[in-house]
C-alpha positions in Angstrom: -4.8 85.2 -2.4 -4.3 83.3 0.6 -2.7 79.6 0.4 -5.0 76.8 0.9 -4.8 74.7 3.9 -2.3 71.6 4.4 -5.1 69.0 6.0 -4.5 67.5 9.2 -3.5 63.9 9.4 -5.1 61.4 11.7 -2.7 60.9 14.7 -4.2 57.7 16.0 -4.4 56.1 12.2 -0.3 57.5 12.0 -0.1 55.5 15.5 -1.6 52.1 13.9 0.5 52.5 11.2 3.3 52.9 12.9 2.7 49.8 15.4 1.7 47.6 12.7 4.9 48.3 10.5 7.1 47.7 14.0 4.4 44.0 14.4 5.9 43.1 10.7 9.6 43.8 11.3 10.0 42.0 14.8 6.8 39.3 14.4 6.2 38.5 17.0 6.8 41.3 19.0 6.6 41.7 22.5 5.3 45.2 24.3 8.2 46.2 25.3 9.7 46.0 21.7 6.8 47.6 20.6 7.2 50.8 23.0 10.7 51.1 21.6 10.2 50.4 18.2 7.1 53.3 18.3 8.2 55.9 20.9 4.4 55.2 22.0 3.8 54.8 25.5 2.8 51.5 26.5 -1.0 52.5 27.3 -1.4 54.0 24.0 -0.1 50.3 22.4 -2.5 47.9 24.3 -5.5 49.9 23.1 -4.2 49.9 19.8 -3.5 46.3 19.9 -6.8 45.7 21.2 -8.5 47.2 18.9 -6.1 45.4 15.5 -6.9 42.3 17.6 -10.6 42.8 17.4 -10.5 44.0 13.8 -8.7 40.4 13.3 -4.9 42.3 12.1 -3.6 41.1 15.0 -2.9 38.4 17.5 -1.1 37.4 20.2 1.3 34.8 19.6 2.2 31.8 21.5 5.2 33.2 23.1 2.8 36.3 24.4 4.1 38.2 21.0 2.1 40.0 18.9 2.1 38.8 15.2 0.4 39.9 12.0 -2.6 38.0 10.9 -3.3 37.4 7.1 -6.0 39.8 7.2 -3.1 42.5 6.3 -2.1 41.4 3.4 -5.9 41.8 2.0 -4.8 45.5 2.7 -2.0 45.6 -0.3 -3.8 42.8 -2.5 -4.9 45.2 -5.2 -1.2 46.0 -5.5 -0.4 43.1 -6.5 -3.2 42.4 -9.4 -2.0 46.2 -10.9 1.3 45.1 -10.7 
């Protein structure tokens, strides 16, 4: 009997993980902290960016940062009610 398949993972939802957990440990973050907090190259992080930014989990901070917005948090929220 053959073993069934691992499925594949997303690499591009593995990539917005991964830039919004490096967002939350050095808010506000700037690129270049991103691209070596994530290993991603910088052209992969501005289109990720954009694309949290126009989802609203994202913005750019004052001090041309990126920062979480509260939107995230809606993310976990159920967590917290089971807890």
């Amino acid at each position: 009997m053959a073993e069934p398949q691992t499925p594949q993972t997303v690499h591009a939802l593995e990539r917005g993980l991964s830039l919004l957990a490096a967002i939350n440990e050095f808010s506000p973050a700037s690129l270049s902290m991103l691209v070596d907090a994530t290993g991603l190259p910088k052209a992969t992080i501005v289109r990720l960016l954009h694309t949290l930014r126009a989802a609203g989990y994202v913005e750019r901070a004052e001090n041309k940062g990126y920062r979480l917005l509260p939107r995230v948090r809606d993310l976990f929220s159920s967590i917290d009610r089971e807890s």
